[in-house]
C-alpha angles and dihedrals in degrees: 000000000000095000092056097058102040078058094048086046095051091044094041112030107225147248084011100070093044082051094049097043094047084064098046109256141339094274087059087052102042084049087054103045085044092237136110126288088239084059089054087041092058088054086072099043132087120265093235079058093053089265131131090237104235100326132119111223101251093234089072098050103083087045081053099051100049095046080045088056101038084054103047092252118160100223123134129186084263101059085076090064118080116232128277115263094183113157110241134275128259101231140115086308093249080105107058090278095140095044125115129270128209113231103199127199120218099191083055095042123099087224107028116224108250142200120256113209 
């Protein structure tokens, strides 16, 4: 299962494309946020690629969150954080403990995992 959603993350950059897609396309955000669709379009692409890699720049946000709340739309402030991909804990096991957990290979991968410093 993890696996399978560190795969969906690095083909899809979230939480920009889920953002994106709540609001019905990239030409209805980039109407909201007043820029260009290719702006919109960079929020989905990799940063190697001159993207933002999933994120969403912060000074949209709040432009986001009120159009998002006129329409009906169900978007929180949390929405523009990727999930947590945090390894489980070591505890009793109640807690995902036994679960498994994705070893990924950088050397293997098509966008290698890399250290932030």
């Amino acid at each position: 299962m993890l696996c399978s959603i560190i795969e969906y993350l690095r083909m899809h950059h979230e939480p920009a494309a889920t953002i994106i897609a709540k609001f019905g396309g990239i030409r209805e955000v980039a109407s909201i946020v007043d820029v260009n669709v290719h702006t919109v379009t960079k929020w989905r692409l990799s940063k190697d690629k001159g993207g933002t890699g999933g994120s969403v720049p912060h000074w949209h946000v709040p432009k986001l969150i009120a159009e998002a709340e006129s329409r009906g739309v169900d978007l929180t402030y949390s929405d523009f954080f990727a999930p947590s991909m945090a390894a489980p804990s070591s505890d009793d096991g109640k807690n995902g403990a036994d679960a498994p957990v994705c070893h990924v290979n950088p050397a293997a991968s098509a966008s290698p995992v890399r250290a932030v410093s």
